[in-house]
C-alpha positions in Angstrom: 101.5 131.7 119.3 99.0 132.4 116.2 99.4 129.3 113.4 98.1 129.9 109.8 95.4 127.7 109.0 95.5 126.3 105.2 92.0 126.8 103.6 91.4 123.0 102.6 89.7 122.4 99.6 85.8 121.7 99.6 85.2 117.5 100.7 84.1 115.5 97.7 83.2 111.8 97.9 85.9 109.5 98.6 88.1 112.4 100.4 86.6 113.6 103.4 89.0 116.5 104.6 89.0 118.2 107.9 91.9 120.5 109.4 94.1 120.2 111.8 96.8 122.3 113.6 99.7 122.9 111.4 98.2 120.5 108.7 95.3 118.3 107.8 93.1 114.9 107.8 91.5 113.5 105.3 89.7 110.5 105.2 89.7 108.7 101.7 89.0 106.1 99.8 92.9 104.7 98.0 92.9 105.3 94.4 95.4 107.4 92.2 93.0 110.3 91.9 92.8 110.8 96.0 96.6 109.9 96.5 97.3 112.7 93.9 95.6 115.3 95.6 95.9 114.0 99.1 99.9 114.2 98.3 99.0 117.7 96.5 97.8 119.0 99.6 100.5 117.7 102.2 102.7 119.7 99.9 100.4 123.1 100.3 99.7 122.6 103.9 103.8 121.8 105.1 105.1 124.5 102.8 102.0 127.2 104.1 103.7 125.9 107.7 106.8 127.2 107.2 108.3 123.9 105.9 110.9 124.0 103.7 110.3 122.4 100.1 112.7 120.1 100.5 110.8 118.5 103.9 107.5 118.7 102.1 108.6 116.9 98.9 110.0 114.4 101.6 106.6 113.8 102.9 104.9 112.9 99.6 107.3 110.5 99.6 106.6 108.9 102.6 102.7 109.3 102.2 102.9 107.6 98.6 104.8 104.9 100.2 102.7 104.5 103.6 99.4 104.6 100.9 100.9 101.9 98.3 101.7 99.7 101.3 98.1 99.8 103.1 97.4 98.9 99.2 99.3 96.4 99.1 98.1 94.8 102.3 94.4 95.6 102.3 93.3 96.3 98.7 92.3 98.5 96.4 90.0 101.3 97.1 90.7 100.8 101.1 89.6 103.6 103.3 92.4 105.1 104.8 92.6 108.4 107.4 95.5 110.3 106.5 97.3 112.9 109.4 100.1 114.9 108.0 101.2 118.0 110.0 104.1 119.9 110.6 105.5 119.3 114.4 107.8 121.2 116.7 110.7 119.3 115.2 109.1 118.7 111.5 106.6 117.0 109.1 104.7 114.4 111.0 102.9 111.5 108.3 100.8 109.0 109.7 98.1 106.1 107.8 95.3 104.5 109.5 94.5 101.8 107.8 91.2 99.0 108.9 93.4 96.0 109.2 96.0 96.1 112.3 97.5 92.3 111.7 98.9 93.0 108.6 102.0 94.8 109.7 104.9 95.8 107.6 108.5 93.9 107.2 111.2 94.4 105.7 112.5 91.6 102.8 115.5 89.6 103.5 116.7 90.9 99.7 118.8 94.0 100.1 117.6 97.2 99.6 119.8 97.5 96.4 119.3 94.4 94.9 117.9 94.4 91.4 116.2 91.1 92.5 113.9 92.6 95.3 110.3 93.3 94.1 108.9 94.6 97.4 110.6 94.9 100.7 112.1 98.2 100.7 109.7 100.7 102.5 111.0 100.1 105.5 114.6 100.7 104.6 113.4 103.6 102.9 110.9 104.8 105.6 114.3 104.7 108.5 116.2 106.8 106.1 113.9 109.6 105.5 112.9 109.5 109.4 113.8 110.1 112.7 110.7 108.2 114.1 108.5 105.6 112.7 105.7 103.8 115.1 102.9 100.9 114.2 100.3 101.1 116.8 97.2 99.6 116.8 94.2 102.5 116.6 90.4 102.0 117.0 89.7 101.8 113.0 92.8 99.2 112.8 96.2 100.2 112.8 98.8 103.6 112.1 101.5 103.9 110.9 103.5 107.2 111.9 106.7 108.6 110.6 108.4 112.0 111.8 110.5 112.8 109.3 113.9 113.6 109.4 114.8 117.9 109.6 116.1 119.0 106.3 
């Protein structure tokens, strides 16, 4: 089976960008400038895939909310190494992160509660996915998510 291969856009300096089957890594430095066109790109690369736009715009969902969290955790302007690909089944999002005891919960607030400030990702993250995994990895910790077929 012959799979297209996105033509990434040229590496700059806090987005290091290398491709994968199906998709991409790129290794960058958290900011709004790199999430925007690290989420740009997972849109390019799932829809040149074959994905549908509904299942891309789905995964720059989950990769703005896997980034904020790795934020949230480890600071700003934390290197991450972001994987997004489209699987046999569909999109595939995982988030390295450098800091594997910080792992994420979920808030005892409800999900729909106008008084939770932080505490929904995870509620989030189990509707939009099938599959979502925390393992530790040799720069820290990822954090996976296969996302739901749409």
């Amino acid at each position: 089976m012959v799979t297209k291969q996105s033509a990434l856009p040229v590496s700059e300096p806090g987005l290091y960008l290398r491709s994968r089957e199906r998709g991409f890594v790129a290794h960058m430095v958290a900011g709004p400038l790199r999430l925007r066109q690290v989420r740009s790109l997972t849109a390019t690369a799932l829809l040149d895939h074959g994905a549908s736009s509904d299942a891309a715009g789905t995964a720059q969902l989950v990769l703005s909310e896997l980034v904020a969290n790795a934020v949230r955790a480890c600071g700003d302007d934390v290197p991450l190494v972001v994987e997004v690909h489209l699987g046999d089944t569909g999109a595939v999002v995982g988030v390295h992160d450098p800091v594997p005891e910080l792992l994420p919960h979920s808030a005892d607030t409800p999900m729909g509660s106008a008084d939770a400030e932080s505490g929904r990702g995870l509620p989030l993250l189990n509707l939009l996915c099938t599959d979502v995994t925390v393992t530790a990895s040799p720069i820290g910790k990822q954090i996976r998510c296969r996302l739901r077929p749409s």
